[in-house]
C-alpha positions in Angstrom: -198.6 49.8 66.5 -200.9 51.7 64.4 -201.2 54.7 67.0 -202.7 52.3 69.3 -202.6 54.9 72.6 -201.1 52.8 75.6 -203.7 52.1 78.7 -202.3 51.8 82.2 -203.6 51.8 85.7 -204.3 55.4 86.4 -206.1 55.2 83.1 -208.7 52.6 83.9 -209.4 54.4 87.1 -211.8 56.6 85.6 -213.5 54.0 83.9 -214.1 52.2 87.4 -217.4 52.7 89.0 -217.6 53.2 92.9 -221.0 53.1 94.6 -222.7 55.5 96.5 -224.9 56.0 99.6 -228.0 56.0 97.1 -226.6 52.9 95.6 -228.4 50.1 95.0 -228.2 46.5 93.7 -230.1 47.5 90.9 -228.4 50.9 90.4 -225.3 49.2 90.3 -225.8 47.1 87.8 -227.5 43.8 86.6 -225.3 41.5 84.4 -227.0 38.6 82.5 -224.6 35.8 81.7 -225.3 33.2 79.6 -222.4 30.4 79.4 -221.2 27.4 80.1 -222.7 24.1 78.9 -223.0 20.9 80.4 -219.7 19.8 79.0 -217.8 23.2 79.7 -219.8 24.2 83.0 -216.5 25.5 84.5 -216.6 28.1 82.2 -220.4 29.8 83.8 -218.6 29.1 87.3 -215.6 31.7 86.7 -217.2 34.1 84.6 -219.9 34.7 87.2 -217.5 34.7 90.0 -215.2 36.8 88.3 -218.2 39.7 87.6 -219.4 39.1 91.4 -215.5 40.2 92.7 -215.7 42.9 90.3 -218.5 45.0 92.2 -221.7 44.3 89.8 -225.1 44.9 91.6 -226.2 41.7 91.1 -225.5 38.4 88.4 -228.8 36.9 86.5 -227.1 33.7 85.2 -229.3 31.3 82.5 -227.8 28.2 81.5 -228.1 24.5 81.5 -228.9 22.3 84.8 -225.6 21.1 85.2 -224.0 24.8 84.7 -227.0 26.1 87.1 -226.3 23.8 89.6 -222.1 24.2 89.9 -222.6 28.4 89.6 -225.1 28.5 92.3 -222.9 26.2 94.7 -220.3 28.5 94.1 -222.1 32.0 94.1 -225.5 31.3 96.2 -226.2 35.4 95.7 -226.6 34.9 91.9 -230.2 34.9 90.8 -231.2 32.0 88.3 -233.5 32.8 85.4 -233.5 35.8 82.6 -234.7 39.3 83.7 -234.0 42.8 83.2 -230.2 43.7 82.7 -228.0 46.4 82.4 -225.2 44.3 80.4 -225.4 40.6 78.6 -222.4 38.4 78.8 -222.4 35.6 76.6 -220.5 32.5 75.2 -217.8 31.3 77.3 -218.5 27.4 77.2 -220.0 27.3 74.3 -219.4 26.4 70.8 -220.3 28.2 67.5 -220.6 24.2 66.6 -223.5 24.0 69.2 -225.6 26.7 67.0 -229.2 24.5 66.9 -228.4 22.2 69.4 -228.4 25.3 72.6 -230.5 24.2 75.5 -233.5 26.1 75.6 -232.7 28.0 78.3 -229.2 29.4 76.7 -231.0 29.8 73.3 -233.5 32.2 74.6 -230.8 34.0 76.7 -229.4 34.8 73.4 -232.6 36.1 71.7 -232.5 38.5 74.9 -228.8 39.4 74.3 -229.4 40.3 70.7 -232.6 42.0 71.4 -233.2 43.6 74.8 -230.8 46.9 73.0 -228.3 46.7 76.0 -224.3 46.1 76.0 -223.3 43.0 74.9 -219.8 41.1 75.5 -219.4 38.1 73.2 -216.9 35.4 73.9 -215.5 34.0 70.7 -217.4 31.1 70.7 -220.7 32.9 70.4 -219.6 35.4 67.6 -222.0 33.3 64.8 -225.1 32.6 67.7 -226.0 36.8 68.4 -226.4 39.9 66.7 -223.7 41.9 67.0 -223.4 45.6 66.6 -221.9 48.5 68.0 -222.9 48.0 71.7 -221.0 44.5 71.3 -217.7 43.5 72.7 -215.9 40.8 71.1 -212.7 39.5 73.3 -211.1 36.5 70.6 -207.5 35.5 71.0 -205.9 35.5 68.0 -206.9 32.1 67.0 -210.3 32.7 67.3 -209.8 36.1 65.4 -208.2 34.2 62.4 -211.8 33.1 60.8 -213.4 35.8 61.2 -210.8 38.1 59.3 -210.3 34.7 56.9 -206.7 34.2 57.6 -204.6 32.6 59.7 -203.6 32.6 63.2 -200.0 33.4 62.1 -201.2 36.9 60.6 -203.0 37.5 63.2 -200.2 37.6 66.0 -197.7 38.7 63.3 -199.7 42.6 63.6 -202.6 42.4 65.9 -203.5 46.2 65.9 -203.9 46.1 62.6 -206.0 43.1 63.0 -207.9 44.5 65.6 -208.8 47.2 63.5 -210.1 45.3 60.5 -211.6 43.1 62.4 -214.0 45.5 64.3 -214.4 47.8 60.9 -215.9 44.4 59.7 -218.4 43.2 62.4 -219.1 46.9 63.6 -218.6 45.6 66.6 -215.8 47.0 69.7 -213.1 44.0 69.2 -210.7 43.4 72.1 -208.3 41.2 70.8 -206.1 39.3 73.5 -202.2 38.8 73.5 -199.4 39.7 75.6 -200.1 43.1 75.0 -204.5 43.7 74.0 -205.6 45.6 71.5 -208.6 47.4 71.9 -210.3 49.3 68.9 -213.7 51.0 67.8 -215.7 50.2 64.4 -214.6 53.8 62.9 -210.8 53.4 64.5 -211.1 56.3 66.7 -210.4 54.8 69.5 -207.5 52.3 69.6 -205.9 51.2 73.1 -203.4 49.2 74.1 -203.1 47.0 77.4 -199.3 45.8 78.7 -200.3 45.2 82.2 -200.2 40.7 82.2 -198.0 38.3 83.0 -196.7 35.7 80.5 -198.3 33.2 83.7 -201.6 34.3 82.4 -201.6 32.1 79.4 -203.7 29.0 80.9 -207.0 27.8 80.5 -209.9 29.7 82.2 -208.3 33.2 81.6 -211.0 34.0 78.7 -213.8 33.1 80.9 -212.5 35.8 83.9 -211.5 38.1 82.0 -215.7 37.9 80.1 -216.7 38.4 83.9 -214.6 41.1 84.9 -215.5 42.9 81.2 -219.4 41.9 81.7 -219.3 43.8 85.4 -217.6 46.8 84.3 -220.0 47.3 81.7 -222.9 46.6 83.5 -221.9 48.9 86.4 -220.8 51.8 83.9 -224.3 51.3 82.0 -226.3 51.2 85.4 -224.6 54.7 86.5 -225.9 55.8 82.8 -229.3 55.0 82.9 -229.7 56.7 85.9 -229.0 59.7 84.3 -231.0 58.8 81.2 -227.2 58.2 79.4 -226.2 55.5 77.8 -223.2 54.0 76.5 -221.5 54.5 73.2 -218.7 52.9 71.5 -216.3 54.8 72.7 -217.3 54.0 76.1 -217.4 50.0 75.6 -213.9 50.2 74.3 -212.1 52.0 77.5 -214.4 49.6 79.6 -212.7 46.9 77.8 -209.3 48.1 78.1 -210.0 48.4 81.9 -211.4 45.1 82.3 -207.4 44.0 80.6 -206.0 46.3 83.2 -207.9 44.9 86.4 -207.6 41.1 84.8 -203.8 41.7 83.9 -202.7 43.6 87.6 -204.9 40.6 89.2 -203.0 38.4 87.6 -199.5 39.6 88.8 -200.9 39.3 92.3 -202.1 36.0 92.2 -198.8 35.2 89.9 -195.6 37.0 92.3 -193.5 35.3 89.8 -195.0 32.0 89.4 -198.1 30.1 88.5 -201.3 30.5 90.0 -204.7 29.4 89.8 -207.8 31.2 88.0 -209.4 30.6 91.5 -206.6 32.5 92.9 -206.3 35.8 90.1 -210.4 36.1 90.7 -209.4 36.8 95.0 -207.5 39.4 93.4 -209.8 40.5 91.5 -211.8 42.8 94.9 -208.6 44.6 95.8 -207.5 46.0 92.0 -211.2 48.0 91.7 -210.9 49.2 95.3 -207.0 50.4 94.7 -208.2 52.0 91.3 -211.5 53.3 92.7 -209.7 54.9 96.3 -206.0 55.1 95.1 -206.7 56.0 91.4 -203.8 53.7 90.6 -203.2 50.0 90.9 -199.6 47.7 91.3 -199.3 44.0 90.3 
């Protein structure tokens, strides 16, 4: 496996941010999310409610009307409309083919992503539309991995820690590639994790877009608790906050799953009761 280090439970406990009495929404965390399009506006509606179940301050979604209008149905406390963020989340929804042809209000979401200097996490899809870097996250499945190492899919699942590793050397960019088992890895290599903790049940559409939420809040919380001690987050950092989110999204998972199929509606209910069991317990049981 490369050394990839394995990442379990008890592990992403201490990468899970409780809040305290001098907590607030702001101090918490702000996530900005820009996805979903009009086509794919399913996409905005479970990212943002994943990163609302997974104890962000607050959501600042920008998107189309149509993708607007389905998120705030769902999640009235989300506030439309770019603003100051702790963490971006970007992509989901949204093809690299739509590069020129963004709505306004996505495109200039993405000049913020690239520029505001904060965390970014970068669905597949959005890998050619923002600048990435070493405060970005990139969470491809293997097939979306495949063109940006030019190869194929196939040699892509046939070692994924090794193509984890290239492919974060080569955008200098955190990559967290997902698979039955995700690979997480830094730019230089130092840091190279490994998440076990889904359910073959977890291979259906939708799971990308929770997964980007859950990723987007954890970041956005961590970075929040930074600031406020004039810290900020390295790579190092965005990589164990990405092998948590796999931990929280994979133990979610087996909840909603007990065996069987399930819902994406039904893994983000579960999302609330993983971070309190890893945040009181220190430990957390699909």
């Amino acid at each position: 496996m490369n050394d990839f280090v394995p990442f379990a439970p008890t592990d992403a406990a201490a990468w899970t941010t409780a809040p305290h009495g001098e907590s607030t929404k702001y101090r918490r965390g702000v996530l900005g999310v820009a996805t979903g399009s009009d086509r794919y506006p399913g996409a905005a509606v479970m990212g943002v409610d994943a990163a609302v179940h997974s104890g962000v301050g607050m959501v600042r979604y920008v998107g189309p009307a149509r993708a607007t209008d389905h998120v705030l149905t769902r999640r009235p406390e989300v506030v439309s409309g770019v603003g100051r963020v702790q963490a971006w989340l970007v992509g989901s929804g949204i093809s690299a083919d739509s590069l020129g042809a963004l709505d306004p209000a996505t495109a200039d979401a993405f000049r913020h992503a690239s520029d505001d200097g904060v965390p970014v996490v970068v669905d597949a899809g959005a890998i050619p539309l923002v600048d990435l870097g070493p405060l970005a996250v990139l969470t491809p499945h293997a097939g979306e991995l495949a063109p940006v190492l030019e190869t194929s899919r196939e040699t892509v699942e046939r070692d994924p820690a090794t193509a984890a590793l290239r492919a974060a050397e080569r955008t200098s960019s955190v990559v967290l590639l997902k698979g039955s088992d995700t690979h997480v890895a830094t730019p230089d290599g130092s840091v190279r994790l490994v998440a076990s903790s889904a359910t073959p049940w977890l291979a259906a559409a939708g799971a990308g877009d929770v997964l980007g939420g859950v990723l987007g809040a954890l970041v956005a919380t961590r970075q929040g608790a930074a600031e406020a001690s004039g810290a900020s987050l390295s790579p190092s950092d965005l990589a164990h906050l990405a092998a948590t989110a796999a931990v929280v999204h994979g133990v979610a998972a087996r909840r909603a799953s007990r065996g069987g199929p399930f819902t994406m509606t039904a893994l983000i209910e579960q999302l609330g009761g993983v971070v309190r069991d890893l945040v009181v317990d220190g430990d957390a049981r699909g």
